[in-house]
mmCIF file as Biopython writes it, N, C-alpha, C and O atoms, coordinates in Angstrom:
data_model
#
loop_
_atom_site.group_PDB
_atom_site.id
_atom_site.type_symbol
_atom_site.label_atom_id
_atom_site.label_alt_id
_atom_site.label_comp_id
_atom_site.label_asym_id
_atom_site.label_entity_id
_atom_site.label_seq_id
_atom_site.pdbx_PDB_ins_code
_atom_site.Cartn_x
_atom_site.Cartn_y
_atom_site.Cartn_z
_atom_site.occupancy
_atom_site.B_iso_or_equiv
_atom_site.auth_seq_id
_atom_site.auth_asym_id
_atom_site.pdbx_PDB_model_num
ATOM 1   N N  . UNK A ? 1  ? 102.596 170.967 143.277 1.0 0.0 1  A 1 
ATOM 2   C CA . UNK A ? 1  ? 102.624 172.180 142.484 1.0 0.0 1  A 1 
ATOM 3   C C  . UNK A ? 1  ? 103.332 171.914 141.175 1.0 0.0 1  A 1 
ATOM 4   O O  . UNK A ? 1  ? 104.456 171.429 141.048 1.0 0.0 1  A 1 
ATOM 5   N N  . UNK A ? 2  ? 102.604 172.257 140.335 1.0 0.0 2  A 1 
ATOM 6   C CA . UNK A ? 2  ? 103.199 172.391 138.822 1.0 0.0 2  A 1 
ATOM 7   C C  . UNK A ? 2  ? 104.541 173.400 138.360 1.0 0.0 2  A 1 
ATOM 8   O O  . UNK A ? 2  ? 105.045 174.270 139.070 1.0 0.0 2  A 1 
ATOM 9   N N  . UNK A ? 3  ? 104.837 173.129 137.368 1.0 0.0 3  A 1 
ATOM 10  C CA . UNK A ? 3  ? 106.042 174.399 136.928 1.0 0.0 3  A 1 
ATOM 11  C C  . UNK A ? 3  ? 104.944 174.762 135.471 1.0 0.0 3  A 1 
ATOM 12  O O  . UNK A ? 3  ? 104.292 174.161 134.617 1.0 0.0 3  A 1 
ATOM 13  N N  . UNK A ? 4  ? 105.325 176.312 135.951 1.0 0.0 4  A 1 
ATOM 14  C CA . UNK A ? 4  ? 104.578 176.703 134.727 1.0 0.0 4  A 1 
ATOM 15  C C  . UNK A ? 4  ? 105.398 177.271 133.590 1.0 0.0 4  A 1 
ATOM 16  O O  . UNK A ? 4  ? 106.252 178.017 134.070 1.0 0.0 4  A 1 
ATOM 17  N N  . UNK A ? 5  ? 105.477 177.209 132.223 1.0 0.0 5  A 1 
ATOM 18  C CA . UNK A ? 5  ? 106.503 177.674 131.059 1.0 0.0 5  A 1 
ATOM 19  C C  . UNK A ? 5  ? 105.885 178.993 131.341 1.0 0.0 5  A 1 
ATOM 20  O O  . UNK A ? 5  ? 104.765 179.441 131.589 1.0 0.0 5  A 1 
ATOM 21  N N  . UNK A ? 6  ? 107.487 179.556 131.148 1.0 0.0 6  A 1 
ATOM 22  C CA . UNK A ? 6  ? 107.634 181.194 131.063 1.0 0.0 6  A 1 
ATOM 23  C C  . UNK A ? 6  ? 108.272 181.120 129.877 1.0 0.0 6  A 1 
ATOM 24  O O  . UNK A ? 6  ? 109.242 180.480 129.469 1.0 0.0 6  A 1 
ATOM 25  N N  . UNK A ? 7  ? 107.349 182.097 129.292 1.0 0.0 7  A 1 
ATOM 26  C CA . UNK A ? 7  ? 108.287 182.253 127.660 1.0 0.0 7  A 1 
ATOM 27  C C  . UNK A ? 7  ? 109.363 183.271 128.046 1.0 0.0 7  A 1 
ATOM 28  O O  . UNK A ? 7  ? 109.239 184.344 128.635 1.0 0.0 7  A 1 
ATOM 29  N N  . UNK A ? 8  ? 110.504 182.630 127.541 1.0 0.0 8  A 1 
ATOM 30  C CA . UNK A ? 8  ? 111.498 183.834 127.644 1.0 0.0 8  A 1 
ATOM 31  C C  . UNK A ? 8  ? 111.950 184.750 126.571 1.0 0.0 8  A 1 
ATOM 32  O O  . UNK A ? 8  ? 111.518 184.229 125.542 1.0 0.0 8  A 1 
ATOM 33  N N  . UNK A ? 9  ? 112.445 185.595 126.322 1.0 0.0 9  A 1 
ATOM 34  C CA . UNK A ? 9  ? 112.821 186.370 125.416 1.0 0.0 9  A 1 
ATOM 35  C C  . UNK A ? 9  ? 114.677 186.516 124.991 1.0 0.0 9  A 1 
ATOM 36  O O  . UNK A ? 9  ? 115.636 186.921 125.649 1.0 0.0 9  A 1 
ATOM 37  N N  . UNK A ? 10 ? 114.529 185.897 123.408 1.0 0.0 10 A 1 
ATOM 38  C CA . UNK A ? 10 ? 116.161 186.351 123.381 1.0 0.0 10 A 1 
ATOM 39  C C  . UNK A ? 10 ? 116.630 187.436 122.901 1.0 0.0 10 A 1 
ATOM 40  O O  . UNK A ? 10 ? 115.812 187.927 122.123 1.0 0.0 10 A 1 
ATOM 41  N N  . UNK A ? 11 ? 117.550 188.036 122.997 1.0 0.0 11 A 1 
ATOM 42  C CA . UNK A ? 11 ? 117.731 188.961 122.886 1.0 0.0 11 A 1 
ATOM 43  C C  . UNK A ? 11 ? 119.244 188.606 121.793 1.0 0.0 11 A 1 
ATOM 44  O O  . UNK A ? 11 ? 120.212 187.915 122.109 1.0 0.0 11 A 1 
ATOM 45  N N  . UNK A ? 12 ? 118.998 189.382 120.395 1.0 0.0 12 A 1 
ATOM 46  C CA . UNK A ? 12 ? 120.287 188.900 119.836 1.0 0.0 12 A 1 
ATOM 47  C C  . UNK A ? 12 ? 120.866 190.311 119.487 1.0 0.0 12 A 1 
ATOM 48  O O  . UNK A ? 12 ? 120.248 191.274 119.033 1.0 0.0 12 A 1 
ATOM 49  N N  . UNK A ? 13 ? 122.369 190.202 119.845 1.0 0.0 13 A 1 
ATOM 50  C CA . UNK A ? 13 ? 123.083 191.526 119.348 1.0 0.0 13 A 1 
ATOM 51  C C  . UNK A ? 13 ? 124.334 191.154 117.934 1.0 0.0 13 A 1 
ATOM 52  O O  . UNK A ? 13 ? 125.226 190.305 117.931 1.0 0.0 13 A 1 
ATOM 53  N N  . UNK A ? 14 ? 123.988 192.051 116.954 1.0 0.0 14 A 1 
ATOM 54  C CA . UNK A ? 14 ? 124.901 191.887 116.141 1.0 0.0 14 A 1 
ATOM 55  C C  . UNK A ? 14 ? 125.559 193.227 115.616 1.0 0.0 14 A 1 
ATOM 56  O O  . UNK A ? 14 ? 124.974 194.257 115.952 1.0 0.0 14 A 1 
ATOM 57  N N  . UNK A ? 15 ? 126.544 193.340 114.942 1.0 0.0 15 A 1 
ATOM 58  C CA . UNK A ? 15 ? 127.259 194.489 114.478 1.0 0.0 15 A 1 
ATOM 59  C C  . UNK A ? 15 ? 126.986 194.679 112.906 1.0 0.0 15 A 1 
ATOM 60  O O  . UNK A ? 15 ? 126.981 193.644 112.240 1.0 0.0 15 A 1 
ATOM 61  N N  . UNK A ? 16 ? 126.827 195.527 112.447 1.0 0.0 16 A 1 
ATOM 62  C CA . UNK A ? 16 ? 126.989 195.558 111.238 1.0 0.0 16 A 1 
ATOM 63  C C  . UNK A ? 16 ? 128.039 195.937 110.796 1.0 0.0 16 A 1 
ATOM 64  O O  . UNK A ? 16 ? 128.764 196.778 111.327 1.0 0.0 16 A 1 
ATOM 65  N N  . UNK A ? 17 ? 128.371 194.991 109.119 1.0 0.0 17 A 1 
ATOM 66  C CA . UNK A ? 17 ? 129.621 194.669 108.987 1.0 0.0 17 A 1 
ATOM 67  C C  . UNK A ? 17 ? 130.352 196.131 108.581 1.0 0.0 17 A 1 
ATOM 68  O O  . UNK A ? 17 ? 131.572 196.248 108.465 1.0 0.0 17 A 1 
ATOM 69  N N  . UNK A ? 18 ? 129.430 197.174 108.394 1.0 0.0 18 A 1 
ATOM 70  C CA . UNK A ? 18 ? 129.671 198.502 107.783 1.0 0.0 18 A 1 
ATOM 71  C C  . UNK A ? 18 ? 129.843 199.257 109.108 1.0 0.0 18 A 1 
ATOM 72  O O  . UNK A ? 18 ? 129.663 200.465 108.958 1.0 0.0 18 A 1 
ATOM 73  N N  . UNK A ? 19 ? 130.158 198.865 110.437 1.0 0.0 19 A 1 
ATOM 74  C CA . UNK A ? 19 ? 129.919 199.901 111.462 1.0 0.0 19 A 1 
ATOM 75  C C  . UNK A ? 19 ? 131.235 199.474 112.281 1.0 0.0 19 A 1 
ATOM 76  O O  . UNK A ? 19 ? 131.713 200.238 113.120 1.0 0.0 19 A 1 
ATOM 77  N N  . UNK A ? 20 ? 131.784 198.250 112.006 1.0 0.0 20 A 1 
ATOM 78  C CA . UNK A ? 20 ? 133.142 197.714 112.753 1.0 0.0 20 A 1 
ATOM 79  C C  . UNK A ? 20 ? 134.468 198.489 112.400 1.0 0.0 20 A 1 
ATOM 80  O O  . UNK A ? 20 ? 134.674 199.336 111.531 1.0 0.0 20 A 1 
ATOM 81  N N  . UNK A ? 21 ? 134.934 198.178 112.928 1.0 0.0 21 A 1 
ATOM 82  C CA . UNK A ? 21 ? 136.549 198.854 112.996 1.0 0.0 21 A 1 
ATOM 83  C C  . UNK A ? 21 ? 137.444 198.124 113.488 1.0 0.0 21 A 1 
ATOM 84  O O  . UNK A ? 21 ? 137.428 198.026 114.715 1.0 0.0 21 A 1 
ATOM 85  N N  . UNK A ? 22 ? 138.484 197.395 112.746 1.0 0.0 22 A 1 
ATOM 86  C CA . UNK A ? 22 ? 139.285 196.645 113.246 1.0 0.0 22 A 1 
ATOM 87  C C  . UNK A ? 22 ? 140.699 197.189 113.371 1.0 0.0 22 A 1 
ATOM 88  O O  . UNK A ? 22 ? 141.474 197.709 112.569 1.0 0.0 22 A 1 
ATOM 89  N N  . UNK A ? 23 ? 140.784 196.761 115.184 1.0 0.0 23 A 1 
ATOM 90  C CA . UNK A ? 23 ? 141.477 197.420 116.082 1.0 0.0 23 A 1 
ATOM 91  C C  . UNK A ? 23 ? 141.867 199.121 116.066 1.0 0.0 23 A 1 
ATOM 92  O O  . UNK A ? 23 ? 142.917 199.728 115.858 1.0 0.0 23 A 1 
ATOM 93  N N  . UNK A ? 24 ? 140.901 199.415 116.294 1.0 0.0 24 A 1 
ATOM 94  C CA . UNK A ? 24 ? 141.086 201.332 115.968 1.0 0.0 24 A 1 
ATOM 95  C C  . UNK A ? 24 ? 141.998 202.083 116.813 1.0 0.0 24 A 1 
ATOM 96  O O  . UNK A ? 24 ? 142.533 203.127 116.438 1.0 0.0 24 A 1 
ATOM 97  N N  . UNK A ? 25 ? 142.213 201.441 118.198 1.0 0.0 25 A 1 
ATOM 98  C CA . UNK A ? 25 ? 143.489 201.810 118.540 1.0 0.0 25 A 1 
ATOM 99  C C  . UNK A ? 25 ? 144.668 201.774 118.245 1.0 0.0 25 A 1 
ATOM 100 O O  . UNK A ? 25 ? 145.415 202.737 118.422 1.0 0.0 25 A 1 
ATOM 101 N N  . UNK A ? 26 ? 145.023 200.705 117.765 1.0 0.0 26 A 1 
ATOM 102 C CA . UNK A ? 26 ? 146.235 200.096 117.121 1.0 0.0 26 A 1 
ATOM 103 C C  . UNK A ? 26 ? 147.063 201.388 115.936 1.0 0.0 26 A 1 
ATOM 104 O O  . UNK A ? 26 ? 148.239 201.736 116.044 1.0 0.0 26 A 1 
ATOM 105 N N  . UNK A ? 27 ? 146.174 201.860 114.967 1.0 0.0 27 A 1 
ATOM 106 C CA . UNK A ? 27 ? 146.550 202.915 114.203 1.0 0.0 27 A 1 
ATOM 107 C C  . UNK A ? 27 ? 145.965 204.204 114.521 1.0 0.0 27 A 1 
ATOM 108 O O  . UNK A ? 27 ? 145.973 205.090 113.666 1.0 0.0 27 A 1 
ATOM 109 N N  . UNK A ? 28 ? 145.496 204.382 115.583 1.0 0.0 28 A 1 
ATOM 110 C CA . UNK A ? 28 ? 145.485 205.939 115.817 1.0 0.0 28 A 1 
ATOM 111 C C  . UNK A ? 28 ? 147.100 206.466 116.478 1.0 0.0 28 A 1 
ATOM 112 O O  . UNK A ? 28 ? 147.768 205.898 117.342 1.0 0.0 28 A 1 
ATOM 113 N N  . UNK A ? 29 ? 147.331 207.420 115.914 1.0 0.0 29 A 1 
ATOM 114 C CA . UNK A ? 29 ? 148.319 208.235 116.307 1.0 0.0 29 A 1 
ATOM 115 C C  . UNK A ? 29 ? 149.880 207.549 116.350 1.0 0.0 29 A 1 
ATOM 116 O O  . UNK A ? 29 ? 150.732 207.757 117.213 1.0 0.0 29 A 1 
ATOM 117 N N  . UNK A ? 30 ? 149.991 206.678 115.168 1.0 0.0 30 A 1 
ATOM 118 C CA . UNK A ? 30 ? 150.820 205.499 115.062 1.0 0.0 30 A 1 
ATOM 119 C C  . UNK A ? 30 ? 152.000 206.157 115.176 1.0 0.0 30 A 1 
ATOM 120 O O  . UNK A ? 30 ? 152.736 205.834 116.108 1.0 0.0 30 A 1 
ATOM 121 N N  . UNK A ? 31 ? 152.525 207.481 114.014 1.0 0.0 31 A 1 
ATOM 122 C CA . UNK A ? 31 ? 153.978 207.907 114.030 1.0 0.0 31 A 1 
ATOM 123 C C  . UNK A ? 31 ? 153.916 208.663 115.502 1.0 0.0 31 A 1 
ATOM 124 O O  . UNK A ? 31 ? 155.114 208.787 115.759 1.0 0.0 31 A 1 
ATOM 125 N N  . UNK A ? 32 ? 153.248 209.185 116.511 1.0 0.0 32 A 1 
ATOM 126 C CA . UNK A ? 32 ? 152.910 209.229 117.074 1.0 0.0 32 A 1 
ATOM 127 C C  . UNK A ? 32 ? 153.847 208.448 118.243 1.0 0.0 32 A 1 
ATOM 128 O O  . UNK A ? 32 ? 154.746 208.772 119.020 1.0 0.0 32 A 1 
ATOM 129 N N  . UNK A ? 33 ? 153.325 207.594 118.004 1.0 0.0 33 A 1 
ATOM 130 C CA . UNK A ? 33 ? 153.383 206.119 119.157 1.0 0.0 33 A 1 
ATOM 131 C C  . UNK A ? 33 ? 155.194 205.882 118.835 1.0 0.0 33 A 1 
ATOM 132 O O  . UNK A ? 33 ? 156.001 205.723 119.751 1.0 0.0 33 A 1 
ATOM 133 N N  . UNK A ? 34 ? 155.529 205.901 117.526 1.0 0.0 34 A 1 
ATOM 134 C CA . UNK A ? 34 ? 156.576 205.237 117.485 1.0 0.0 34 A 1 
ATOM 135 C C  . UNK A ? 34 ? 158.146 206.353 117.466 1.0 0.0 34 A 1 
ATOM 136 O O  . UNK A ? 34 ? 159.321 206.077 117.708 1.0 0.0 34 A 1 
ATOM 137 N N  . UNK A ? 35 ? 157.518 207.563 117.093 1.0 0.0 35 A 1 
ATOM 138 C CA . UNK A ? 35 ? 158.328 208.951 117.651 1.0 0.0 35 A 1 
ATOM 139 C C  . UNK A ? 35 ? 158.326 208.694 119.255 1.0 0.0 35 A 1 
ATOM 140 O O  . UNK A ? 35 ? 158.934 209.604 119.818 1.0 0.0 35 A 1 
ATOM 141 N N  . UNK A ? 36 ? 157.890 207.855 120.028 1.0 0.0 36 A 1 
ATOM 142 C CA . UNK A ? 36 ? 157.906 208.192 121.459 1.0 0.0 36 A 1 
ATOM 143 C C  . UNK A ? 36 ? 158.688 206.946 121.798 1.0 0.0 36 A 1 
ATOM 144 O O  . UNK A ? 36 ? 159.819 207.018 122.278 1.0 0.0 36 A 1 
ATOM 145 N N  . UNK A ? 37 ? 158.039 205.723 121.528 1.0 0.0 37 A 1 
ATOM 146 C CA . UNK A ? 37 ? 158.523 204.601 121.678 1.0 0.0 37 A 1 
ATOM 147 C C  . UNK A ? 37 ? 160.294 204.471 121.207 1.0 0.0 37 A 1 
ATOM 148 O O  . UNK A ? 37 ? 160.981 203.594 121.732 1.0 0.0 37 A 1 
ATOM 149 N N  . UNK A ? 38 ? 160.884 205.423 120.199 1.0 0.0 38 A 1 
ATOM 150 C CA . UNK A ? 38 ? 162.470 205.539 119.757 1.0 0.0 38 A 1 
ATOM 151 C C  . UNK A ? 38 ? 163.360 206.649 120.518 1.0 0.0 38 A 1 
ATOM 152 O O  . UNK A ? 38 ? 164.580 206.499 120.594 1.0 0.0 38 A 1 
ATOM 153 N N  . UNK A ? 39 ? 162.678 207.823 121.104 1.0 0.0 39 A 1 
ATOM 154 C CA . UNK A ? 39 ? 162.444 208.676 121.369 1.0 0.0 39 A 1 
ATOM 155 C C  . UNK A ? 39 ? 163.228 208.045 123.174 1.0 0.0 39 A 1 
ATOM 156 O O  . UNK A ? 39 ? 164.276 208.435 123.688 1.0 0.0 39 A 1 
ATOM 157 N N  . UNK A ? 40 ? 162.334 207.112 123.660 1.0 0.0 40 A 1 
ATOM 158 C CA . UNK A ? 40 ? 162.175 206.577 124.850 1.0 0.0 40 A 1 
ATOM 159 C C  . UNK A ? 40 ? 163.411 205.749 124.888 1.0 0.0 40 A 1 
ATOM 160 O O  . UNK A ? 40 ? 164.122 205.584 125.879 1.0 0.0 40 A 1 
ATOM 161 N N  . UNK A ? 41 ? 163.633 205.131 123.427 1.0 0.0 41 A 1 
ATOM 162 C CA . UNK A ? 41 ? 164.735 203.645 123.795 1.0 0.0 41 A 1 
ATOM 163 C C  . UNK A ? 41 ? 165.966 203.791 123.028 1.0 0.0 41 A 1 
ATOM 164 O O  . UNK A ? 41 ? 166.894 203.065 122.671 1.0 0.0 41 A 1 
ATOM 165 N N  . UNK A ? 42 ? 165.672 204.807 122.933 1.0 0.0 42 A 1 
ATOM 166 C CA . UNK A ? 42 ? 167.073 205.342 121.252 1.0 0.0 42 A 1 
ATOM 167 C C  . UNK A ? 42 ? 168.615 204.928 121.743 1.0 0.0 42 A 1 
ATOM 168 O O  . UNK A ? 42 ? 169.558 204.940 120.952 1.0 0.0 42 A 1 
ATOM 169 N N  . UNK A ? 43 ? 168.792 204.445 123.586 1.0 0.0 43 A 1 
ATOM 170 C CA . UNK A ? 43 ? 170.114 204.128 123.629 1.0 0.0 43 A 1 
ATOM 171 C C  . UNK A ? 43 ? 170.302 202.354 123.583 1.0 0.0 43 A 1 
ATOM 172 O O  . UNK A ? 43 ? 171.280 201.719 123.190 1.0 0.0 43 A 1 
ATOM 173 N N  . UNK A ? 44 ? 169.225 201.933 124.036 1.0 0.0 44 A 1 
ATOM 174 C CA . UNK A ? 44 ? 168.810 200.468 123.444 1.0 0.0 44 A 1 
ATOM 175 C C  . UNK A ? 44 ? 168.762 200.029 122.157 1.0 0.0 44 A 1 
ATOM 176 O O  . UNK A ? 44 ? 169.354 199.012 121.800 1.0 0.0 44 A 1 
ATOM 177 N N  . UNK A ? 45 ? 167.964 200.857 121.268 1.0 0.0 45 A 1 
ATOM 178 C CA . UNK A ? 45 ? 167.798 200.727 119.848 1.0 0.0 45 A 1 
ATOM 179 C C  . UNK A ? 45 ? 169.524 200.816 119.107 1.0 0.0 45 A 1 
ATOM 180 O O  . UNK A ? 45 ? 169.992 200.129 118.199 1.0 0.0 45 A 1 
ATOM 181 N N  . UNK A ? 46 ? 170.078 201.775 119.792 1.0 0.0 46 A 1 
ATOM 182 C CA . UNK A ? 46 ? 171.546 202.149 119.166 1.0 0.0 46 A 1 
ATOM 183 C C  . UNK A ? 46 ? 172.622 200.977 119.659 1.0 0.0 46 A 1 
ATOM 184 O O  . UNK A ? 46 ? 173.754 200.812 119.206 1.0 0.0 46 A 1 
ATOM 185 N N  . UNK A ? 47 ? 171.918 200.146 120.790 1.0 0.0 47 A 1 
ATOM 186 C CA . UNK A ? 47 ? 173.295 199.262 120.874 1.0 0.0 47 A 1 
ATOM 187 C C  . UNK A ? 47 ? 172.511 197.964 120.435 1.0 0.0 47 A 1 
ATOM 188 O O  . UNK A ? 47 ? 173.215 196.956 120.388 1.0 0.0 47 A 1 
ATOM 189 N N  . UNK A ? 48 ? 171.630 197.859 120.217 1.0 0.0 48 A 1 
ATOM 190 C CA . UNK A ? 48 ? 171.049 196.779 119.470 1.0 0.0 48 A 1 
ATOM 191 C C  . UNK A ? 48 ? 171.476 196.233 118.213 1.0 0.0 48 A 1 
ATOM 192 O O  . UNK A ? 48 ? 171.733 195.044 118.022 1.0 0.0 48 A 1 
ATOM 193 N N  . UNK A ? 49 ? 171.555 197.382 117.157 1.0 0.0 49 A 1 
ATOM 194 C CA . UNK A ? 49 ? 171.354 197.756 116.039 1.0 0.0 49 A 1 
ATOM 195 C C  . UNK A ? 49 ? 172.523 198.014 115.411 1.0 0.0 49 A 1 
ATOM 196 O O  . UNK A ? 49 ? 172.740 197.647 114.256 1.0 0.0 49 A 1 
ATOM 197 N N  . UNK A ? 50 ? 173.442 198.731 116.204 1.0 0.0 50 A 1 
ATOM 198 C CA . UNK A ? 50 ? 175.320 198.840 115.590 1.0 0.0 50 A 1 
ATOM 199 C C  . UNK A ? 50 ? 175.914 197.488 115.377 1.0 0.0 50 A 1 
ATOM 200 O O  . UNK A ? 50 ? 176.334 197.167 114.266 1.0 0.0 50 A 1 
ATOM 201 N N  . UNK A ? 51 ? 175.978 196.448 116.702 1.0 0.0 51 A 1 
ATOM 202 C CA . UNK A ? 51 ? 176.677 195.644 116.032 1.0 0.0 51 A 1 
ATOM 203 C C  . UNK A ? 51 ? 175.873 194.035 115.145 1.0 0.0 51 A 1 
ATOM 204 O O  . UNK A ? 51 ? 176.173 192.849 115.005 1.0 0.0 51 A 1 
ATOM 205 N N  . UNK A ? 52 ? 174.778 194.936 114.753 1.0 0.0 52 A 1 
ATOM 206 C CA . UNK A ? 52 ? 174.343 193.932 113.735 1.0 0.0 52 A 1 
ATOM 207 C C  . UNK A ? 52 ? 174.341 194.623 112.244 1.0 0.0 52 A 1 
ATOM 208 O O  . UNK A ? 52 ? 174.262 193.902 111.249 1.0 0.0 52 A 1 
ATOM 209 N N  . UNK A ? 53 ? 174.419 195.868 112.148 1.0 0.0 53 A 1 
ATOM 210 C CA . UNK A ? 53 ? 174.860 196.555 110.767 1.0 0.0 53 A 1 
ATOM 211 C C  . UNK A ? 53 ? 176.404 196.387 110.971 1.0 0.0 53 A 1 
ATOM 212 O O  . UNK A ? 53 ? 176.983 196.017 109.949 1.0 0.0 53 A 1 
ATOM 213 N N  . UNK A ? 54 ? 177.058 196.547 111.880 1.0 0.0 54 A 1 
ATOM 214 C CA . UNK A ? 54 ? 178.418 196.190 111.401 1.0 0.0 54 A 1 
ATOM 215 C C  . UNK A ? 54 ? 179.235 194.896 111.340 1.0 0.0 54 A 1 
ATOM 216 O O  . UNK A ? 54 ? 180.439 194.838 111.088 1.0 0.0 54 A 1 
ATOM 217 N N  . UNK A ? 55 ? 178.384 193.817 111.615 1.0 0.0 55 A 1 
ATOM 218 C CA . UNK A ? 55 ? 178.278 192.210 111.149 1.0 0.0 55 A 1 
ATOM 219 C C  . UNK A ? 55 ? 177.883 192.598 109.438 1.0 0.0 55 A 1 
ATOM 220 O O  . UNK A ? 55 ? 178.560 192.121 108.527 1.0 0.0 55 A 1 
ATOM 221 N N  . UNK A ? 56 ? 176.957 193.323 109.234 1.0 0.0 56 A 1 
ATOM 222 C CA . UNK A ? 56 ? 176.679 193.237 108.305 1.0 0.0 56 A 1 
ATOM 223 C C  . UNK A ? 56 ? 177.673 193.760 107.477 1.0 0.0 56 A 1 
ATOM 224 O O  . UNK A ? 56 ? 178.470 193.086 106.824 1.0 0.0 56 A 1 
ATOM 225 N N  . UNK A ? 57 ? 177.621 194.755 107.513 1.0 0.0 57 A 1 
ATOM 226 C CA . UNK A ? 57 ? 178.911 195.444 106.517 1.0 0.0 57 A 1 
ATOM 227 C C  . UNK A ? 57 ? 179.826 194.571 106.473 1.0 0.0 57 A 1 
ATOM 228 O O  . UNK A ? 57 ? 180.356 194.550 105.362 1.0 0.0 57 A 1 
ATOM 229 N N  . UNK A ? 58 ? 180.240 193.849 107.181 1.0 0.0 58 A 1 
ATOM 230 C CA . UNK A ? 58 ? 181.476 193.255 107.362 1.0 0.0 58 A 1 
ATOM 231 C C  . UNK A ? 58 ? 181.525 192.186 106.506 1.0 0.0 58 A 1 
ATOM 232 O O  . UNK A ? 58 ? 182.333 192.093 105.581 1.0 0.0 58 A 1 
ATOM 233 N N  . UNK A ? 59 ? 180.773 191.461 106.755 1.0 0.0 59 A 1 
ATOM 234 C CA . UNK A ? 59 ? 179.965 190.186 105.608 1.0 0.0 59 A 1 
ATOM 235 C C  . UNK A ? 59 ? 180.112 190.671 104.125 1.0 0.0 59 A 1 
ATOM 236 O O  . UNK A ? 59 ? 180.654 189.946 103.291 1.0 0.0 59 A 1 
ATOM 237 N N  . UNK A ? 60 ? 179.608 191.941 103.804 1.0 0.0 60 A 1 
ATOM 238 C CA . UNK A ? 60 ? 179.827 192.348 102.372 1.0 0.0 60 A 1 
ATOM 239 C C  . UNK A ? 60 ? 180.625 192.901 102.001 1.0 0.0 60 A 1 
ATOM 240 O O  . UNK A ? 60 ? 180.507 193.284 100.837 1.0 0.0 60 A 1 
ATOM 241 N N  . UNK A ? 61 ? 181.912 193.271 102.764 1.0 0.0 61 A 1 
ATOM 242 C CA . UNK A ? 61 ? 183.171 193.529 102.354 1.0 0.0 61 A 1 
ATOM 243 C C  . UNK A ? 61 ? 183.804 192.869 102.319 1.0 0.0 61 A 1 
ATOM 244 O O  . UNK A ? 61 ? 184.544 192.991 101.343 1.0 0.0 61 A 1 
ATOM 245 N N  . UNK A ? 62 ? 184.127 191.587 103.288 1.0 0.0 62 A 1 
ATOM 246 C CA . UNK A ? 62 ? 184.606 190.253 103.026 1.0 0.0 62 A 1 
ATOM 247 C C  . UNK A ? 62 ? 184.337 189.568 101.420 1.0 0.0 62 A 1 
ATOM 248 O O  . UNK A ? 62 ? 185.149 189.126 100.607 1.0 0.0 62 A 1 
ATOM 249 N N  . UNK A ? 63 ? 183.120 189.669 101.373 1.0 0.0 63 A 1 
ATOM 250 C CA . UNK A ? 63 ? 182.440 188.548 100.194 1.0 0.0 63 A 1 
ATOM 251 C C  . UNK A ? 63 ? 182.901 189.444 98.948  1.0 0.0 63 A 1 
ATOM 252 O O  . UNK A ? 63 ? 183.325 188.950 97.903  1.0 0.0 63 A 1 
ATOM 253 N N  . UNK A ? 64 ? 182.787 190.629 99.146  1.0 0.0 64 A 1 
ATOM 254 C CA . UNK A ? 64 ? 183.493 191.387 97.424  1.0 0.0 64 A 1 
ATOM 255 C C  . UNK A ? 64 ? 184.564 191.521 97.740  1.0 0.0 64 A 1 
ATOM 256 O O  . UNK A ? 64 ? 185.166 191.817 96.708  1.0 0.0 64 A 1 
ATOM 257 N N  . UNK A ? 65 ? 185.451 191.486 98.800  1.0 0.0 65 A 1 
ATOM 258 C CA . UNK A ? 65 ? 186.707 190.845 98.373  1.0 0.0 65 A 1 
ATOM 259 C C  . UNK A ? 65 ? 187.164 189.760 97.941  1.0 0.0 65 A 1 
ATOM 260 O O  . UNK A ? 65 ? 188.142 189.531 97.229  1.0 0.0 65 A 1 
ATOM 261 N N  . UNK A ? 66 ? 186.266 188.966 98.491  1.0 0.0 66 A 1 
ATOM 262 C CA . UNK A ? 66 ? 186.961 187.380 98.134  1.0 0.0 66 A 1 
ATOM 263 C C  . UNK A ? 66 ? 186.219 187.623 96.426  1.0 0.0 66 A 1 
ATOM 264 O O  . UNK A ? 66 ? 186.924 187.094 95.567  1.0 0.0 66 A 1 
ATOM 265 N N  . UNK A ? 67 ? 185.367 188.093 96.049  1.0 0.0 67 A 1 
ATOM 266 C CA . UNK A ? 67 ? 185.406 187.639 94.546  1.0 0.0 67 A 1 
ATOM 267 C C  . UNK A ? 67 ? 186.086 188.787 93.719  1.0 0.0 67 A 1 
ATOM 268 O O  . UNK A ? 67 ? 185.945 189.114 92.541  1.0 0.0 67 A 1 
ATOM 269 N N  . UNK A ? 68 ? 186.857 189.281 94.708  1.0 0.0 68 A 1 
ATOM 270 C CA . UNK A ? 68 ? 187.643 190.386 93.583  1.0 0.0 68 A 1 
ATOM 271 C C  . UNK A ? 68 ? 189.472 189.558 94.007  1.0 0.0 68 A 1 
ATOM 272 O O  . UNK A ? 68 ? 190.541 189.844 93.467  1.0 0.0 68 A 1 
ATOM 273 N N  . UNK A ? 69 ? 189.314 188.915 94.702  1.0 0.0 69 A 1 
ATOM 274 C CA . UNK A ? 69 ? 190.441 187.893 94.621  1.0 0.0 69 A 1 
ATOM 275 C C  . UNK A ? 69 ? 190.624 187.032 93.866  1.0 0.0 69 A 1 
ATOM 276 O O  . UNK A ? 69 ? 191.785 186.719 93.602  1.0 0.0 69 A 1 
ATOM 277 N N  . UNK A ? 70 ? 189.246 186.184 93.106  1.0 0.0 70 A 1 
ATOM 278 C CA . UNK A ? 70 ? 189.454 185.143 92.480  1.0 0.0 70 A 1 
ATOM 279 C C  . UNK A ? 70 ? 188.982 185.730 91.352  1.0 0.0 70 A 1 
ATOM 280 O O  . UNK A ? 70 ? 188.432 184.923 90.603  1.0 0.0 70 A 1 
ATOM 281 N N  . UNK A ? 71 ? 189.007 187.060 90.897  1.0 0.0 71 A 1 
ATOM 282 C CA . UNK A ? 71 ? 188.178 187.428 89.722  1.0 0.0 71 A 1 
ATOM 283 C C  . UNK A ? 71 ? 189.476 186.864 88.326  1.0 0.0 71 A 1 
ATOM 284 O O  . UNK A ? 71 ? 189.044 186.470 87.243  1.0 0.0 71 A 1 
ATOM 285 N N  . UNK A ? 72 ? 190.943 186.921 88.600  1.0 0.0 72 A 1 
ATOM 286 C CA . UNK A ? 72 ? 192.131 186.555 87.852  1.0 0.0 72 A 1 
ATOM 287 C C  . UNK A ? 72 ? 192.008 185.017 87.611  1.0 0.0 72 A 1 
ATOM 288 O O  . UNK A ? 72 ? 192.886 184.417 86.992  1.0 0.0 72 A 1 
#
């Protein structure tokens, strides 16, 4: 017995470049998302965040002192 060719059919899918949306979830309802997400972690966010602004401050009160020390 022979094999007989079956024509097959391809089938191609494409998007048009005018019909895409890149990542449309990502920015729906963003302030949204992030009113909930601070909302949710605000006692995490607050001990995260204090003692690296007050490293910081600290750093720039040091440093304009020291050049208001050697300013003479």
């Amino acid at each position: 017995m022979g094999k007989i060719p079956v024509k097959m059919r391809a089938v191609v899918y494409a998007l048009s470049p005018f019909q895409q949306k890149v990542m449309p979830g990502l920015w729906k309802d963003f302030t949204g998302k992030i009113h909930h997400k601070v909302s949710e972690n605000w006692l995490s966010a607050t001990l995260l965040l204090t003692p690296l602004v007050a490293t910081y401050s600290y750093v720039q009160y040091y440093q304009e002192q020291e050049k208001l020390e050697h300013r003479y």
